[in-house]
KEMAR-959580 format. One record per residue (C-alpha): residue number from 0; x, z, y. Coordinates in Angstrom, 1 decimal. Layout:
% KEMAR-959580
rec nr=NUM u=X w=Z v=Y
...
END
This chain:
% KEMAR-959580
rec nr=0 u=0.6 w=-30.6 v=-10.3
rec nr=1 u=2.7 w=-33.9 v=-9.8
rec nr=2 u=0.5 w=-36.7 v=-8.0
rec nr=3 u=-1.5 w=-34.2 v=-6.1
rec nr=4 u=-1.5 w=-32.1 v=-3.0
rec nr=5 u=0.2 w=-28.9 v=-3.1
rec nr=6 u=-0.6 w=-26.7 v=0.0
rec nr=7 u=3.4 w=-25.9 v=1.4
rec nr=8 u=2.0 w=-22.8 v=3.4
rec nr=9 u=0.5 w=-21.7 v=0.3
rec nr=10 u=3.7 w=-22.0 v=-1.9
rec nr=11 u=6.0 w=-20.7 v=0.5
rec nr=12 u=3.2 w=-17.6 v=0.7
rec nr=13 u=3.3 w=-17.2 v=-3.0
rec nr=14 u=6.8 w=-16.9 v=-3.9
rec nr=15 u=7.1 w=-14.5 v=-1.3
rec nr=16 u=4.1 w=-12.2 v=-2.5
rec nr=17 u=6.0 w=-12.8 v=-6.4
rec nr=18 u=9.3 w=-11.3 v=-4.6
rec nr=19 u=7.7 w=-8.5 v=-3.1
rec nr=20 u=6.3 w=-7.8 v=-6.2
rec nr=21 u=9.0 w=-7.9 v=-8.2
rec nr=22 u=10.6 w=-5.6 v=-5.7
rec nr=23 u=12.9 w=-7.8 v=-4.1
rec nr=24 u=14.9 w=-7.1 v=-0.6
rec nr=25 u=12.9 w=-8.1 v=2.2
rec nr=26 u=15.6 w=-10.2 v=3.6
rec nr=27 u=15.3 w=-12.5 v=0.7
rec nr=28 u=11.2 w=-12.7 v=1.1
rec nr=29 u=11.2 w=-12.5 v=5.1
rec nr=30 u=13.2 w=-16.3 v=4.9
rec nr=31 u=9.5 w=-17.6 v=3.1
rec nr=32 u=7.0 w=-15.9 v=5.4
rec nr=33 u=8.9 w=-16.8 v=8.4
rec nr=34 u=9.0 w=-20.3 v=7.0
rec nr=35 u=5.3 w=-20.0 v=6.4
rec nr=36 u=4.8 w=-19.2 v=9.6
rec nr=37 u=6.6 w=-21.5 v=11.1
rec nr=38 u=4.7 w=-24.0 v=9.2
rec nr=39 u=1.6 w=-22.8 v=9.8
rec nr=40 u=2.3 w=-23.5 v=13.6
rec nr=41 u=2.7 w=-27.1 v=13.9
rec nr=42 u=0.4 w=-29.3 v=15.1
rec nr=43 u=-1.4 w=-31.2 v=12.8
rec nr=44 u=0.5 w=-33.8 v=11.2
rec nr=45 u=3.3 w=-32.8 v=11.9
rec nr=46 u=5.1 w=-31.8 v=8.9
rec nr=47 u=4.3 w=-34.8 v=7.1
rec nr=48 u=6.0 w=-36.7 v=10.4
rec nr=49 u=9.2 w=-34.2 v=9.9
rec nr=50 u=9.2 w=-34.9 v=6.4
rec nr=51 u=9.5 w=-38.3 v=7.0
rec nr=52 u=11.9 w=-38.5 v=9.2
rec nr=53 u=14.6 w=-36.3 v=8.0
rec nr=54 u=13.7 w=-34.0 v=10.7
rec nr=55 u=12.1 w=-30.9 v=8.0
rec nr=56 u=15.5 w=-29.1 v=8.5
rec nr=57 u=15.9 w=-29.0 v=11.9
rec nr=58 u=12.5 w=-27.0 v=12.2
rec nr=59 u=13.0 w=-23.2 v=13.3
rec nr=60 u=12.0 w=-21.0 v=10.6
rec nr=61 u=13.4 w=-22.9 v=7.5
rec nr=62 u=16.7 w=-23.3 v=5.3
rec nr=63 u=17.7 w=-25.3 v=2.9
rec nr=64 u=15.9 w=-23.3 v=0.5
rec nr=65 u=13.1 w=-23.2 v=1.8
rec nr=66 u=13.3 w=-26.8 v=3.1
rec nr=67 u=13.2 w=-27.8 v=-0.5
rec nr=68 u=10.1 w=-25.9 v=-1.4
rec nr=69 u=8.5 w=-27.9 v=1.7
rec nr=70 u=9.7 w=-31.1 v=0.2
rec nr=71 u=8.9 w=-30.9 v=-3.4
rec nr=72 u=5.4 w=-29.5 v=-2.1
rec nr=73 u=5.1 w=-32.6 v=0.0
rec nr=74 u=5.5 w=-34.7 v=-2.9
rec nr=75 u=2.8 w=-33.3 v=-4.8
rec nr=76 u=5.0 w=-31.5 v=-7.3
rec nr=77 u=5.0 w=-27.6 v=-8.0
rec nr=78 u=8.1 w=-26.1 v=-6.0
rec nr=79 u=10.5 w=-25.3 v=-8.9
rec nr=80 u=11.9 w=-22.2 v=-6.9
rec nr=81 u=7.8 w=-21.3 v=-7.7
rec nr=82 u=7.9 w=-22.6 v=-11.1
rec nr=83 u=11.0 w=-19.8 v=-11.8
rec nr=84 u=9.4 w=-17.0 v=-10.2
rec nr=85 u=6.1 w=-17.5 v=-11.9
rec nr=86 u=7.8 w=-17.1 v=-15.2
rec nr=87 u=10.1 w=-14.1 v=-14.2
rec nr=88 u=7.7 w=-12.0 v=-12.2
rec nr=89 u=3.9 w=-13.7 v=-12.2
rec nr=90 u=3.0 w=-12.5 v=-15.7
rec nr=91 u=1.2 w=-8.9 v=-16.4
rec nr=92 u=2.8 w=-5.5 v=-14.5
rec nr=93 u=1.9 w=-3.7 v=-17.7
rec nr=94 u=1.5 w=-4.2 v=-21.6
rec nr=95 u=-2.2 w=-5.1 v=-22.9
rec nr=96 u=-4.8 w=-3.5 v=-21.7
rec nr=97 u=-3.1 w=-0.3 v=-20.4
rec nr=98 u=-5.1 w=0.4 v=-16.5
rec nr=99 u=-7.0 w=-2.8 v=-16.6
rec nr=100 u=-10.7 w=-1.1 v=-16.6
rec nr=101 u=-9.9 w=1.4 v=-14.6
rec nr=102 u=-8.2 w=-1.4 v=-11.9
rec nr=103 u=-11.1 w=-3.4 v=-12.1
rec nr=104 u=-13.3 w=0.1 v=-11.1
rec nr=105 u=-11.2 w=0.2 v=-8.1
rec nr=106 u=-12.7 w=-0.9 v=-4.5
rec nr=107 u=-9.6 w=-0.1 v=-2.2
rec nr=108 u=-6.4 w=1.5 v=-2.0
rec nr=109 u=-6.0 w=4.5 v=0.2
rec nr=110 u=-2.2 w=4.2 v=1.1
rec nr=111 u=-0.3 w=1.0 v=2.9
rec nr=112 u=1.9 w=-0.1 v=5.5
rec nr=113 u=2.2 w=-2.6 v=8.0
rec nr=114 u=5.5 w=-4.0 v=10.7
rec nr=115 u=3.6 w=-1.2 v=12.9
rec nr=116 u=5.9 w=1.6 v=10.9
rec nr=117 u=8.0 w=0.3 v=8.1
rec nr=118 u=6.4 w=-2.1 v=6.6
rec nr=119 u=7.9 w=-5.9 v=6.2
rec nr=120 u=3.8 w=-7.9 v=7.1
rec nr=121 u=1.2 w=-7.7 v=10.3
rec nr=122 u=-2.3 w=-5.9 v=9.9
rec nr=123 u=-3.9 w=-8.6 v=9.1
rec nr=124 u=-1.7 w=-9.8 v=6.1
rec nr=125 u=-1.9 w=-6.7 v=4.3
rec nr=126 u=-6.1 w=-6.5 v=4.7
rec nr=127 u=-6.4 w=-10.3 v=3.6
rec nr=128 u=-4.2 w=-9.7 v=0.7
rec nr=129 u=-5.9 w=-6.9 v=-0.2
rec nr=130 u=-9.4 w=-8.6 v=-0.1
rec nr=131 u=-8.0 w=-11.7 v=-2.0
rec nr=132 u=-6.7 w=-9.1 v=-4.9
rec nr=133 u=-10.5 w=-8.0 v=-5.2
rec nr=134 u=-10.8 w=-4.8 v=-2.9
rec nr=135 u=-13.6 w=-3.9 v=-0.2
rec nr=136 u=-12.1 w=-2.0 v=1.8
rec nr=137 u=-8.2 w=-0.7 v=2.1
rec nr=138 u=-6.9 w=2.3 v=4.6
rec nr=139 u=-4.2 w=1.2 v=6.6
rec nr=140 u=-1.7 w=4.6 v=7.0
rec nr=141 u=1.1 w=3.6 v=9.0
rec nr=142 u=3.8 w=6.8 v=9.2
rec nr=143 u=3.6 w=9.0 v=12.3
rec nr=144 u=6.3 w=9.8 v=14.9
rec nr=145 u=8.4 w=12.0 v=13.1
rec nr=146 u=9.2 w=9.7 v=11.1
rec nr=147 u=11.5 w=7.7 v=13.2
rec nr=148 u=13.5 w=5.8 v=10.6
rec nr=149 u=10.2 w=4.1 v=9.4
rec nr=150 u=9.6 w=3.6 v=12.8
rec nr=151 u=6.5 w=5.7 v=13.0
rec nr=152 u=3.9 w=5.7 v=15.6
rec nr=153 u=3.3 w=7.9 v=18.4
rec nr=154 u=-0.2 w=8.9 v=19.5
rec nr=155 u=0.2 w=5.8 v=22.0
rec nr=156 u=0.9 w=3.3 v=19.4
rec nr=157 u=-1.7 w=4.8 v=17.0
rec nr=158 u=-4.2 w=4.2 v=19.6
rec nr=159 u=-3.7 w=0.6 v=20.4
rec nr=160 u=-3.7 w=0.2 v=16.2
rec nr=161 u=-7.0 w=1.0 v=16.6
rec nr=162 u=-8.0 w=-1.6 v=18.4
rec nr=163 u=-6.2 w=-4.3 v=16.0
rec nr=164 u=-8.0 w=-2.7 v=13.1
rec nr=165 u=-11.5 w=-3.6 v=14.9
rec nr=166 u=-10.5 w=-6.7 v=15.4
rec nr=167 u=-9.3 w=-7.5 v=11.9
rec nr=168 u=-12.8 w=-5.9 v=10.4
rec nr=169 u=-14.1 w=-8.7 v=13.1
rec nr=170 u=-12.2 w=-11.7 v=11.2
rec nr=171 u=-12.4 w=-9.8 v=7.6
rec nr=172 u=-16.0 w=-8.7 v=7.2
rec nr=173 u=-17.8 w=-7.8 v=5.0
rec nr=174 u=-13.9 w=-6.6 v=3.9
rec nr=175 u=-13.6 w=-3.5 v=6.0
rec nr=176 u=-10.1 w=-2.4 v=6.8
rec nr=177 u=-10.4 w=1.6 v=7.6
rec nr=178 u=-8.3 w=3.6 v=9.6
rec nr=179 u=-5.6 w=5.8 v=8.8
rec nr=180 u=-2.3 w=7.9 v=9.2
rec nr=181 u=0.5 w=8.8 v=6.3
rec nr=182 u=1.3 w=12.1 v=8.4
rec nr=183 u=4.3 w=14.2 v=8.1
rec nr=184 u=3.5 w=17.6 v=7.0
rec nr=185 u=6.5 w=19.5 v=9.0
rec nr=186 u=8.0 w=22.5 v=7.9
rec nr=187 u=5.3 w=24.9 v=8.2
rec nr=188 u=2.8 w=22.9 v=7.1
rec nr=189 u=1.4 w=21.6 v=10.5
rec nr=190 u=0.7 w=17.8 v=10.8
rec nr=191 u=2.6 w=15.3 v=12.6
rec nr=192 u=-0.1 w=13.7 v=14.9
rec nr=193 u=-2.5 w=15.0 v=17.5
rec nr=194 u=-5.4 w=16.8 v=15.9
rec nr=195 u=-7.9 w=14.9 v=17.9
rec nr=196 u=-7.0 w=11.3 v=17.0
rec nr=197 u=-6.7 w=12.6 v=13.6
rec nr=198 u=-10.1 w=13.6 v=13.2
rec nr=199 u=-10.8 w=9.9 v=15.0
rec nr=200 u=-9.6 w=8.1 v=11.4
rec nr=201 u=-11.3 w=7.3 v=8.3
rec nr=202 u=-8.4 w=8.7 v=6.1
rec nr=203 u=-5.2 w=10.8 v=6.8
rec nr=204 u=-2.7 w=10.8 v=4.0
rec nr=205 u=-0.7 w=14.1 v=4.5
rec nr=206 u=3.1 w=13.8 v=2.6
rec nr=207 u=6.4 w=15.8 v=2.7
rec nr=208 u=9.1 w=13.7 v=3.9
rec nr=209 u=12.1 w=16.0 v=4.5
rec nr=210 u=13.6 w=19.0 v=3.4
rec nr=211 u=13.0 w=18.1 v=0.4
rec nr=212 u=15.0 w=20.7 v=-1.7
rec nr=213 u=13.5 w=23.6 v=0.2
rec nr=214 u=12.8 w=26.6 v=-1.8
rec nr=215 u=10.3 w=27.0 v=-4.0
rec nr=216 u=8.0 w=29.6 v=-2.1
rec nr=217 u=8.0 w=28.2 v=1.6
rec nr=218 u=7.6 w=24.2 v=-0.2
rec nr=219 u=4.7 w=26.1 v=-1.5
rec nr=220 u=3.4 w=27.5 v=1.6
rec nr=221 u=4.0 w=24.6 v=3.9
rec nr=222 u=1.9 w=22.1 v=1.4
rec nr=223 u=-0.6 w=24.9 v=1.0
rec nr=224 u=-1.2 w=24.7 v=4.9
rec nr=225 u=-1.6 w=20.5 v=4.8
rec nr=226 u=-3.9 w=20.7 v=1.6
rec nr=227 u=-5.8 w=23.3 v=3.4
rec nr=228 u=-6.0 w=21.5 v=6.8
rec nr=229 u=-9.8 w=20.1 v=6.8
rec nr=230 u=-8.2 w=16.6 v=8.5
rec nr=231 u=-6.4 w=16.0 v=5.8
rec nr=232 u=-8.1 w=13.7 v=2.8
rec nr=233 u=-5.3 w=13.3 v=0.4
rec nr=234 u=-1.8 w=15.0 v=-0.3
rec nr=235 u=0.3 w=11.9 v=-1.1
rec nr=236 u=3.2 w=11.6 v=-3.5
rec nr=237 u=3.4 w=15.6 v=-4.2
rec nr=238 u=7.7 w=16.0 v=-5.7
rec nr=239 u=8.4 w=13.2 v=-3.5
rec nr=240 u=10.5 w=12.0 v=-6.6
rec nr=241 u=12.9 w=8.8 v=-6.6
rec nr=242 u=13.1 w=7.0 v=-9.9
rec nr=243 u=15.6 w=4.1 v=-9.1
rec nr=244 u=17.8 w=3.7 v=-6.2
rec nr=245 u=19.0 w=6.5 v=-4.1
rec nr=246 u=17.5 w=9.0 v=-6.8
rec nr=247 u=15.8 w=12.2 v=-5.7
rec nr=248 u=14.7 w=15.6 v=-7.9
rec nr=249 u=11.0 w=16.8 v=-7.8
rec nr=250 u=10.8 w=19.1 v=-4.9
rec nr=251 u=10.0 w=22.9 v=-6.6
rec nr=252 u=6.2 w=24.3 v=-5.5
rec nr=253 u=3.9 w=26.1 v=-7.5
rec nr=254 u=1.8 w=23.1 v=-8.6
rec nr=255 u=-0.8 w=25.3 v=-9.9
rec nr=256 u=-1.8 w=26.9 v=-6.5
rec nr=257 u=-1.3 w=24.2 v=-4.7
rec nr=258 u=-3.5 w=22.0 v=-7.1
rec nr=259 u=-6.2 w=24.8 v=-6.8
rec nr=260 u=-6.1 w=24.7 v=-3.3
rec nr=261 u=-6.8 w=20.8 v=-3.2
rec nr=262 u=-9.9 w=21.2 v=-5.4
rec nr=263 u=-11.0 w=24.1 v=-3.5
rec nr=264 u=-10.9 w=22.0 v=0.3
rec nr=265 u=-11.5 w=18.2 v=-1.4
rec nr=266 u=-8.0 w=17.2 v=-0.8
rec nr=267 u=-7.7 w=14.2 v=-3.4
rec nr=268 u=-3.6 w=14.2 v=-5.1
rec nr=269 u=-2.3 w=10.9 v=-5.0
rec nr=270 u=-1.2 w=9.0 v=-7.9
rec nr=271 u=1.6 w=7.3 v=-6.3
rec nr=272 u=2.0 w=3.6 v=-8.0
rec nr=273 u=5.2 w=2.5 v=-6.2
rec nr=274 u=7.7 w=1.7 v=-9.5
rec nr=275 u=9.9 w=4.2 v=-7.8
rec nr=276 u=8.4 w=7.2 v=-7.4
rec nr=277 u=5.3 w=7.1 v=-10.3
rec nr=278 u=4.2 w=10.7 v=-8.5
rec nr=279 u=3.4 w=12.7 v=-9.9
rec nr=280 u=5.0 w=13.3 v=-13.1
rec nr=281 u=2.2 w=13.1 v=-16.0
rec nr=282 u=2.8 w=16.9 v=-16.8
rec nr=283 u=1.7 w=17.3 v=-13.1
rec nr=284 u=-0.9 w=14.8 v=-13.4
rec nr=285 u=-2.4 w=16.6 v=-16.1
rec nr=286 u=-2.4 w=19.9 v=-14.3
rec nr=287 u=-4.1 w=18.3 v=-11.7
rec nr=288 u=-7.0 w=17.0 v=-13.5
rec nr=289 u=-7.2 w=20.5 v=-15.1
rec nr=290 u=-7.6 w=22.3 v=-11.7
rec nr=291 u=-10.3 w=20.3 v=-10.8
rec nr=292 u=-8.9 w=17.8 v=-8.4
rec nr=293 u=-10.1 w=13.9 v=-6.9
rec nr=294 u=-7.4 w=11.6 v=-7.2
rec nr=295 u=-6.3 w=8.8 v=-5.0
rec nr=296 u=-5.0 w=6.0 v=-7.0
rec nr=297 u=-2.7 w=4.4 v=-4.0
rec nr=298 u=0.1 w=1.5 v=-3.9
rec nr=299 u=1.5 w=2.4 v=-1.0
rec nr=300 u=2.8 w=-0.9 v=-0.2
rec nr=301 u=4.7 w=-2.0 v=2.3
rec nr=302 u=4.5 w=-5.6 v=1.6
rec nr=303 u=1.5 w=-7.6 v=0.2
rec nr=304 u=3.2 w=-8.2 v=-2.9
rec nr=305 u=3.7 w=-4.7 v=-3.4
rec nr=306 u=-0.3 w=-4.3 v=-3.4
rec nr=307 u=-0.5 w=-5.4 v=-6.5
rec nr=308 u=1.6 w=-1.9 v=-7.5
rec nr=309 u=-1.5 w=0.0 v=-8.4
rec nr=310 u=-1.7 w=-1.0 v=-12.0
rec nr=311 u=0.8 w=1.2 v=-13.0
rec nr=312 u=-1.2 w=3.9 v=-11.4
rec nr=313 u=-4.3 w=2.3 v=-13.0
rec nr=314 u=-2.4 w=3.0 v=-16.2
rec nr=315 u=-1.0 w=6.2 v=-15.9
rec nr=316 u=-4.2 w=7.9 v=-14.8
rec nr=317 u=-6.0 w=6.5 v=-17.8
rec nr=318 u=-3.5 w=7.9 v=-20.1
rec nr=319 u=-4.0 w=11.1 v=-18.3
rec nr=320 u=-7.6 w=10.9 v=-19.3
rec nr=321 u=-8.4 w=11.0 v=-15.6
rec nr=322 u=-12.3 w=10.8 v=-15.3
rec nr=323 u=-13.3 w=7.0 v=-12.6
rec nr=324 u=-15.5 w=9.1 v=-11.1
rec nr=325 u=-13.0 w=11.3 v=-9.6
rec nr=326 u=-10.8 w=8.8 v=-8.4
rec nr=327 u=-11.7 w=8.1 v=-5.0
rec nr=328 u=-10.8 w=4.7 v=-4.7
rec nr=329 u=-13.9 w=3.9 v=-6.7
rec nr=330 u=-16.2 w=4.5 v=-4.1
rec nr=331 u=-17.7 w=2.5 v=-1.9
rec nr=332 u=-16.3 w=2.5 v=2.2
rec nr=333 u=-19.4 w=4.4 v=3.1
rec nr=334 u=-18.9 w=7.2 v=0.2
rec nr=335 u=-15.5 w=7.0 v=1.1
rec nr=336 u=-15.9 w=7.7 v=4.8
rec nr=337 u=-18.9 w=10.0 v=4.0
rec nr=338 u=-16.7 w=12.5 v=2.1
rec nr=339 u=-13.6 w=12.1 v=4.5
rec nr=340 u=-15.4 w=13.2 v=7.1
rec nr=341 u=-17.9 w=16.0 v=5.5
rec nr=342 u=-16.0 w=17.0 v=2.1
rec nr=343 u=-19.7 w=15.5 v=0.4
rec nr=344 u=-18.9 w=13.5 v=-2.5
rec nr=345 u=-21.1 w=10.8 v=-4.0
rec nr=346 u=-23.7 w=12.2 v=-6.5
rec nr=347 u=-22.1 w=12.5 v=-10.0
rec nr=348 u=-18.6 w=12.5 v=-8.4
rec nr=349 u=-17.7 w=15.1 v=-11.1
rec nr=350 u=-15.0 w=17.6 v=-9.2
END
């Protein structure tokens, strides 16, 4: 790259998808897409004039740090903060082939977030993202207003989502962004959003997000109501597990009944592909595809980088021996939509 024109927007853009995907805090990665942005909004010429003048770190929006990524991309070199973090986190997710076919089968991702609930990037960023990692089509499922910690959206907010998402399809098409909710499934079951702008969206994602360590027969009962509820497409991450971190126990539910019941009303399971969670187990994942089930093969990212997560999904459901037609995210929006919204699969869909 020395002698020739690296794009600084683009560098600064990289490292931070490379951080997110690595898993890194989001203070460290909001300091590069701020500076990105701040790039991105200067008049033409601009930065080169800055640059010029000693001026680069006086900008709003950049640090030293990122400052020097600016620079060295000015000069036509690669950024060496870039260099480092293609070598550390650039390279495969997972060992050989493990997911591969069965990732390039996929045509969307089911579960992400946006800065609408808790996620760290706008709409927009997450669909073009998307789209530039290969998909047609993602569902965008911000969390709904139970879920105040993540900042989740009221019936208001939801509303005036919509009206982003057309506009996004507007800039993005053919790419088609769909709409969507992760919903709360309360404590007996119910859903966390109004029944009527529920049956509005393309997808709702329906997920347990407290009481976790409730007992065994009302966990049971209350996901039995949500995977039951004809609004609801998929039951995402089932034991709502934690794997690293703040670690958290499978939640205790006959996964037998309530695997039934999801083949029985077309609720897809999720195969959760966030590093820290991997839900559900693989014994689980087998009983799953036993009972008949779709499956939803679904990053749930809540940064672009993190979109890149469903590999390890990819990976998991192959060793599981789960079947591509019966993974949802194969189909096309239309198919998609067309089951979501009548419980018909495409032909040969196999559950």
């Amino acid at each position: 790259m020395h002698g020739g024109y690296v794009d600084p927007v683009a560098a600064l853009e990289r490292i931070a998808f490379l951080l997110e995907r690595q898993g890194a805090v989001t203070y460290r990665v909001q300091a590069f897409r701020t500076a990105a942005a701040a790039l991105t909004a200067l008049p033409a010429g601009a930065l080169r004039e800055r640059a010029g003048n000693g001026t680069l770190g006086r900008l709003k929006g950049l640090g030293p740090k990122t400052s020097r990524v600016v620079e060295e991309a000015l000069a036509g070199e690669r950024p060496a903060y870039l260099a480092r973090l293609e070598e550390e986190a650039g390279g495969p997710l997972v060992e050989g082939e493990a997911g591969r076919a069965l990732r390039r089968a996929l045509r969307g991702d089911c579960h992400l977030h946006s800065d609408w609930s808790d996620g760290g990037s706008p709409v927009e960023e997450m669909a073009r993202t998307a789209r530039d990692l290969g998909h047609a089509w993602c569902a965008l499922t911000d969390h709904s207003p139970r879920l105040t910690v993540a900042r989740g959206l009221t019936a208001e907010r939801l509303r005036n989502q919509l009206a982003v998402v057309a506009e996004v399809n507007a800039r993005l098409a053919p790419f088609r962004l769909l709409t969507g909710i992760e919903c709360d499934v309360l404590d007996d079951g119910s859903l966390d959003q109004e029944p009527e702008l529920l049956d509005e969206l393309d997808v709702v994602v329906a997920s347990v997000h407290s009481k976790l360590r409730m007992d065994a027969g009302p966990m049971t009962r209350r996901m039995l109501a949500a995977v039951r509820n004809p609004l609801v497409d998929v039951l995402g991450h089932c034991t709502g597990r934690q794997l690293t971190g703040k670690l958290r126990p499978e939640s205790e539910f006959d996964a037998a009944e309530v695997f039934a019941a999801c083949a029985e009303h077309r609720t897809a399971v999720e195969i959760n592909c966030r590093p820290d969670r991997l839900d559900p187990p693989r014994r689980l994942l087998r009983q799953a595809l036993d009972a008949g089930t779709f499956f939803a093969v679904d990053s749930d990212a809540h940064a672009p980088g993190q979109l890149d997560w469903q590999i390890y999904g990819c990976a998991r459901a192959e060793e599981c021996g789960v079947p591509t037609e019966r993974i949802i995210n194969t189909w096309t929006a239309r198919q998609l939509t067309t089951w979501t919204r009548t419980g018909r699969p495409p032909r040969g869909a196999g559950a």
